[in-house]
C-alpha positions in Angstrom: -2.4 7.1 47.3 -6.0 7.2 45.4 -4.9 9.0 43.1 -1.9 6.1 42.2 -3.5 3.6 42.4 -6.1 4.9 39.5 -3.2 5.3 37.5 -2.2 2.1 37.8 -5.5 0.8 37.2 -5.9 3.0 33.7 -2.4 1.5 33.0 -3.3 -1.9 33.3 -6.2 -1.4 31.2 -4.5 0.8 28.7 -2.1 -2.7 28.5 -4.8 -5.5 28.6 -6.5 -3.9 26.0 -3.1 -3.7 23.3 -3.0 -7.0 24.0 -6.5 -8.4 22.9 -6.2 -5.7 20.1 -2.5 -7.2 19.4 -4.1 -10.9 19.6 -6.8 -10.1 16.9 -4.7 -8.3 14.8 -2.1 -10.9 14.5 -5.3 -13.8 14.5 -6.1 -12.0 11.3 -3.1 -11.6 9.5 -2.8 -15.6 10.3 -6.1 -15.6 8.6 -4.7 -13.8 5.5 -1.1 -16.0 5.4 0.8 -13.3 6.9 2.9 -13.8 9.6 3.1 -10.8 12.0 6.5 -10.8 13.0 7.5 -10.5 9.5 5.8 -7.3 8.9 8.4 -4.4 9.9 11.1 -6.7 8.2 9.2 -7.5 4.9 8.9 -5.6 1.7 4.8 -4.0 1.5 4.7 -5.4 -2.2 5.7 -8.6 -1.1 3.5 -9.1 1.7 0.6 -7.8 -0.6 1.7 -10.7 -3.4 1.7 -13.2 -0.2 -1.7 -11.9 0.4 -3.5 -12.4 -2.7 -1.5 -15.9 -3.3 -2.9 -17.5 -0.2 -6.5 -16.0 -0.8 -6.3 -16.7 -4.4 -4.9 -20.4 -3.5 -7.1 -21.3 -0.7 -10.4 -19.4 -2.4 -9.9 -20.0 -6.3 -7.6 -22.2 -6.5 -10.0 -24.1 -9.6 -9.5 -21.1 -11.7 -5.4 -22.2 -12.1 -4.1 -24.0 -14.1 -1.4 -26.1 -13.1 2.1 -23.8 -13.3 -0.1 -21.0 -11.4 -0.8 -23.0 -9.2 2.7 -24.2 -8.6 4.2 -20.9 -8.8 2.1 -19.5 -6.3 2.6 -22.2 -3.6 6.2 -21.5 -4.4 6.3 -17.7 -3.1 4.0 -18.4 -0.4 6.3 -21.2 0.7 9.3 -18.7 0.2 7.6 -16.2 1.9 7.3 -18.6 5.2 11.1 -19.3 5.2 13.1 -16.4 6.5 16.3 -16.9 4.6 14.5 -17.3 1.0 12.1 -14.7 1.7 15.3 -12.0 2.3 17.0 -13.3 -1.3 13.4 -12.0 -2.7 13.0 -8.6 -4.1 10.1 -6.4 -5.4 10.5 -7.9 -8.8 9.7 -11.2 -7.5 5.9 -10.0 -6.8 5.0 -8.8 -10.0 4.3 -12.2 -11.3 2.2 -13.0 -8.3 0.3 -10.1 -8.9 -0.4 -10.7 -12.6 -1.5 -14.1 -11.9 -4.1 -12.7 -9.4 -5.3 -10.1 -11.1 -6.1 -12.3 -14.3 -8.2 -14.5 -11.9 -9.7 -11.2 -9.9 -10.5 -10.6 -14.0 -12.2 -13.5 -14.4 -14.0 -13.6 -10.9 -15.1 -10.1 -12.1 -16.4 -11.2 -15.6 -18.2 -14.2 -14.1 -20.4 -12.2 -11.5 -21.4 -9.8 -14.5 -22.4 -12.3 -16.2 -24.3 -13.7 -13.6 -26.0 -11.0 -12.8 -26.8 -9.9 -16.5 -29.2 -13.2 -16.3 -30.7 -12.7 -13.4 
């Protein structure tokens, strides 16, 4: 009876824990615009463009210019609605991507050169 009732007690903390570990997880994906549920549904390269658009729209946004910045509030708005983001294929990210990495570029260039005159 001791020895069940310990097993049930591991159990229940075995659960408890998943879930606060399930909680923060999906806390942070919130945190970098991706919703959890879509995860095991969702192309990896897509999520990844979702990524960097939200970080590079809610972080850098004055590095845009206007048509970036439309274009990525497009795909993270396609991305949040379930029937566009299943028309979307791989193809759609690269775009995304370039845009982000041109402004990563810059970011990059910008800290050098702030740290060249320091």
């Amino acid at each position: 009876m001791k020895e069940t009732l310990q097993k049930h007690q591991l159990q229940y903390q075995v659960q408890r824990r998943e879930n606060i570990d399930t909680a923060r997880t999906n806390q942070w994906l919130r945190t970098q615009g991706i919703d959890a549920v879509i995860l095991n549904t969702t192309d990896t390269l897509l999520l990844q463009a979702q990524q960097q658009a939200y970080t590079t729209l809610k972080n850098f946004s004055h590095y845009l210019d206007q048509e970036e910045q439309k274009k990525l509030k497009r795909f993270v708005e396609k991305m949040k609605n379930t029937e566009w983001r299943k028309k979307l294929s791989r193809q759609s990210a690269y775009p995304i991507l370039k845009i982000t990495r041109k402004i990563n570029r810059q970011l990059f260039k910008t800290y050098k050169s702030i740290n060249k005159a320091k």
